[in-house]
Each structure stands twice: as C-alpha cells, then as structure tokens.
C-alpha positions in Angstrom: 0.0 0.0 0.0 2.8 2.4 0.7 5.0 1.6 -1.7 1.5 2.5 -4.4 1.0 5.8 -2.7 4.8 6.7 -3.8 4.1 5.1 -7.2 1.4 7.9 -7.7 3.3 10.2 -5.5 6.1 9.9 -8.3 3.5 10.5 -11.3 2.6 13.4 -10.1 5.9 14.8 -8.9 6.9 12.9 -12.6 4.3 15.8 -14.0 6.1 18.5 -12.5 9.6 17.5 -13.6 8.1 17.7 -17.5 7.0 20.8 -16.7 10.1 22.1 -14.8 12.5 20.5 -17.7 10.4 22.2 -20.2 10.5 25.7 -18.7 13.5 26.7 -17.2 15.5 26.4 -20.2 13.7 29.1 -21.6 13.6 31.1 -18.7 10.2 30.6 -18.1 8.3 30.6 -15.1 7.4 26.9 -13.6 4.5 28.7 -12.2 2.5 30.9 -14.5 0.6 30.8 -17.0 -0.8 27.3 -16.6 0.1 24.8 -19.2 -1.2 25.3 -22.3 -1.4 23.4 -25.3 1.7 24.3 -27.8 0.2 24.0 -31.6 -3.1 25.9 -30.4 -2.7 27.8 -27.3 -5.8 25.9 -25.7 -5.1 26.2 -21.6 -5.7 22.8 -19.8 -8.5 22.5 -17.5 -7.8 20.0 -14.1 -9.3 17.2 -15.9 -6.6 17.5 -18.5 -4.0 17.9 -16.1 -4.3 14.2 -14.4 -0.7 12.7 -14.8 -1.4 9.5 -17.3 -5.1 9.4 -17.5 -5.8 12.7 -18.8 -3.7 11.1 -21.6 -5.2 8.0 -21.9 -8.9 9.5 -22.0 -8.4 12.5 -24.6 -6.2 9.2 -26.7 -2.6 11.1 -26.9 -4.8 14.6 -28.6 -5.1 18.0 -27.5 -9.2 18.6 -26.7 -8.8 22.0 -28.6 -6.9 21.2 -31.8 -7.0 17.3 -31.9 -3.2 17.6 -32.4 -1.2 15.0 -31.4 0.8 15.2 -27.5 3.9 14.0 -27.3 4.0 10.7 -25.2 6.8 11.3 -23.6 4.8 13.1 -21.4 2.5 10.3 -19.5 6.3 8.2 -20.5 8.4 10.1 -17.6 5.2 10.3 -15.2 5.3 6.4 -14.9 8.8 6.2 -15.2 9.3 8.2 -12.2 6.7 6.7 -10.3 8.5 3.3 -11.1 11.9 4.9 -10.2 10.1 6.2 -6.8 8.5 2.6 -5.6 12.0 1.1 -6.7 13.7 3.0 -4.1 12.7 1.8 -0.9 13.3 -1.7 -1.9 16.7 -0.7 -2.8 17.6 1.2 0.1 14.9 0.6 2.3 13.4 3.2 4.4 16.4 5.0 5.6 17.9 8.3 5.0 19.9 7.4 1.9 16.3 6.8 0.3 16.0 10.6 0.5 18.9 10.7 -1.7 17.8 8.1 -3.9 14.6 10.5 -4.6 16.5 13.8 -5.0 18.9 11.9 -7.5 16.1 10.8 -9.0 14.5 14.3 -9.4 17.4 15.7 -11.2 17.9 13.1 -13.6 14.0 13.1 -14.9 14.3 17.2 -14.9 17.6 17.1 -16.8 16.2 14.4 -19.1 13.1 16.0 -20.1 15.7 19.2 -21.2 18.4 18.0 -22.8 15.8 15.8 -25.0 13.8 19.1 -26.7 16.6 21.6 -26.4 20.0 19.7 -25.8 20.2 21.5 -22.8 21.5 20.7 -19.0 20.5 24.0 -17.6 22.9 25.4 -15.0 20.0 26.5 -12.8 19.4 22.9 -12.3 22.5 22.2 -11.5 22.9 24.8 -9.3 19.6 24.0 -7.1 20.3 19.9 -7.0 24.5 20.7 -6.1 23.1 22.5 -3.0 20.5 20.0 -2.1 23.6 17.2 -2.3 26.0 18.8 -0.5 23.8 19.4 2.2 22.1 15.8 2.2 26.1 14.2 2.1 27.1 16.3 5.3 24.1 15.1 7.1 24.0 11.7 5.3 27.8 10.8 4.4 28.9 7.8 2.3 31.7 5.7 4.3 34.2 7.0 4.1 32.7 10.8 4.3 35.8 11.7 1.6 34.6 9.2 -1.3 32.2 11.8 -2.1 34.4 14.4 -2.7 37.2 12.3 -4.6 33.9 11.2 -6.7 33.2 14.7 -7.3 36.5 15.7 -8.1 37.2 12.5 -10.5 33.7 12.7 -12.2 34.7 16.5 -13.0 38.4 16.2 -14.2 37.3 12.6 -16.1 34.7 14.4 -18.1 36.7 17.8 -18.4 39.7 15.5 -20.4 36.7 14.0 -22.5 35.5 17.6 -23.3 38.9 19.1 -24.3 40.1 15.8 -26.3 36.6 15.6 -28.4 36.7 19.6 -29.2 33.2 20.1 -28.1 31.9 16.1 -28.6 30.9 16.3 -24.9 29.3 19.6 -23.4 30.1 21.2 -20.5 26.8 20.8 -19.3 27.5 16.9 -19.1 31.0 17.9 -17.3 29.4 19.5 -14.4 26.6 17.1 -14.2 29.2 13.9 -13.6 30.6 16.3 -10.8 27.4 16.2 -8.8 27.6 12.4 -9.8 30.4 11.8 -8.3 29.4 13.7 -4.8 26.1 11.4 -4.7 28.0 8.4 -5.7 31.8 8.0 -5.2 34.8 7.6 -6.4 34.0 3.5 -7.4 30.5 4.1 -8.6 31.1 7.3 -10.4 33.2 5.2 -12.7 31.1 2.6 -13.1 28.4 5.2 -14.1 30.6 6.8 -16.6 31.3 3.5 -17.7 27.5 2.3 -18.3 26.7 5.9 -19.2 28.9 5.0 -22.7 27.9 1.5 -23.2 24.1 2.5 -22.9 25.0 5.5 -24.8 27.2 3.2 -27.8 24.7 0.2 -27.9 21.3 2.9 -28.0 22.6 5.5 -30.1 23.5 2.6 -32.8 20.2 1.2 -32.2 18.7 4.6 -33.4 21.2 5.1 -36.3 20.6 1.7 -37.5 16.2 2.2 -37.3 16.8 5.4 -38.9 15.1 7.2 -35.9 17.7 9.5 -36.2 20.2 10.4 -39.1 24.1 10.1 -39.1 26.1 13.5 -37.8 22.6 14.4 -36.0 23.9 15.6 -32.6 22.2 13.0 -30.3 21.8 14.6 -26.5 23.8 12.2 -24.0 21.9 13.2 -21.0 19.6 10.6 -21.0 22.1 8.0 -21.0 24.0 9.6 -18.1 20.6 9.1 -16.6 20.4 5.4 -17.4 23.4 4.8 -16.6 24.3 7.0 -13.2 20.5 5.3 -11.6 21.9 2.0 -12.5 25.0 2.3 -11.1 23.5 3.8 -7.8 20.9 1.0 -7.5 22.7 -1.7 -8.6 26.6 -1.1 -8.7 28.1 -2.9 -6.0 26.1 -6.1 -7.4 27.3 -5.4 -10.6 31.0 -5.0 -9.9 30.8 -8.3 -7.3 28.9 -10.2 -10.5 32.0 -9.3 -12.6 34.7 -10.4 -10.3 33.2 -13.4 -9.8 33.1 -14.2 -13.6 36.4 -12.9 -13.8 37.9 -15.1 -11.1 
C-alpha cells in the first residue's frame, strides 16, 4: 500500500519534472501561466492535467486542436513513479532513500531538457549541487571523503573528455558527472561513466541503425547519463561483485 502511494506520489511529482524540464531552459516561469497546449494555445483545464489518465482518455490529442501530445509526457510520469516505488526496496526506508529520490528528481528534470533543447541547464544544477551537498554532510557515504574524490574524478574525467573531443561532450555533461560523483563516489562514479557509454554506444546505434535519427545528428547524451548514473546507484556494487566473480 505504501509503496503504491509513492508510485502515484512519483507521477505526479513525474508531471512536474516535465514541466520544470520544459521551462526553465527558456527562462520561463514553472508557475505561471498554466500549461497550455503548444500548436493551439488551448489552456488545460484539471481534468486534462491528471498525470497519465488525462492522456489516456483525450487518446494522446489535445481537446482544442486534436493535435497530437507528445508521449513522452504520461512516459516520464510512470517512469518516475516506477523509479520512486524502486527506491525503498533498494535502500529501504532510511535516509539514503532521500537521496535516492532527490537523485532521481534531477535526472528526470535534466532528461526532459536535454531531450527538446540539448540542454543541461545550469539553474538545475545549481539547485540539486546545494540539495547534495547538504544531504552528504548530514547523510555521508563511508568514508565521508569518497564523495568528494567522486566529485573531483567525475569533474576532471569528463573535463579531459571535453577538451580531447573539441566540443563532442558539453560542459553541461562535465558538471553534471561532478554532482555524480558527490552522490555516488569515487567506485561508482566510474562505473556510471562506464554504463553511461555503453548505454549511450549500444542505444545510439540502435537509433542510427532504425533510422530514428540520421548520421552526424547531434544525439543529446543526458539521458544515458541518466540510465546509466540510476543504474550504477541502484545496482553497482552487485554489478561490480557479479563481474569479479566471472572474472575469477
């Protein structure tokens, strides 16, 4: 029963985060005016601002125009509810779980932007590097200094990346491993960088190879740091035992 109430808990924050990801790019206020439909203008009513259903009732259209919304929207409402209810099993109901939610915050904000604008907006980063620094004083890893050699590493390894590629990796993406690398470690920073580039190879040649998108189309890495930073956190110690064991 609880862990449904923090399913819906995390559509509905998930809602937000689209919203948030959306706006503050373009400097916009994550307050006013109320959502509105892009193509026509049409503000949403309540009804059409349930996370999920509203989509599932109107059939993926805008009630004004009959336009087609995006559904990527009801997409990160459910996966961040999932991402929510996933937590407590994972850490169980202790104070790192307030990490886990937090770290999962940023990545669905961050997402949502560097999808539509190629983005990772500095505000963001700004508000989530306070939010971690206070949560790993209060809530330290063991020992209290692995998060700031992560921090450091995840900043210098991505700042080589940067300056070797001539641009092939922003700074936005530079930064972002930094706050990584507080949250996670020095070990599990790595490992994240590590999945980060698999995900990012194996995906991004999926995409090339269905066409979905086209070759020297700039494909935002964000969402891969995503897939592979929450993987690492979740499941990286499991990972890195499974892989000695098969190794000796």
């Amino acid at each position: 029963m609880i862990i449904m109430i923090i399913f819906v808990y995390g559509i509905v924050f998930g809602s937000f985060f689209n919203v948030v990801g959306l706006r503050v790019p373009l400097k916009q206020s994550i307050v006013k005016p109320r959502s509105a439909c892009p193509i026509c203008g049409h503000q949403l009513t309540p009804f059409e601002l349930i996370p999920v259903l509203s989509y599932m009732f109107q059939k993926g259209k805008c009630r004004g125009c009959q336009s087609r919304i995006s559904p990527i929207y009801p997409l990160f409402e459910l996966l961040t509810g999932f991402l929510f209810a996933t937590a407590p099993y994972v850490f169980g109901w202790s104070g790192e779980l307030i990490v886990a939610l937090t770290f999962i915050s940023m990545f669905m904000i961050i997402t949502v932007s560097d999808i539509h604008y190629m983005i990772i907006p500095d505000k963001i980063l700004v508000w989530f590097a306070g939010i971690f620094l206070l949560e790993r004083i209060f809530l330290p890893l063991n020992p209290w200094w692995d998060s700031l050699l992560g921090a450091v590493s995840g900043f210098l390894l991505l700042l080589i990346i940067a300056v070797v590629s001539k641009g092939g990796m922003g700074f936005g993406d530079v930064k972002l491993f930094s706050l990584i690398g507080l949250v996670l470690g020095f070990k599990l920073v790595l490992l994240s960088f590590f999945l980060s580039t698999l995900f990012g190879a194996v995906l991004g040649g999926l995409a090339l190879l269905f066409r979905i998108v086209k070759k020297r189309q700039p494909i935002p890495f964000g969402p891969f740091i995503a897939a592979g930073s929450l993987t690492a956190y979740f499941w990286g110690n499991e990972l890195i035992n499974l892989y000695f064991q098969i190794l000796y």
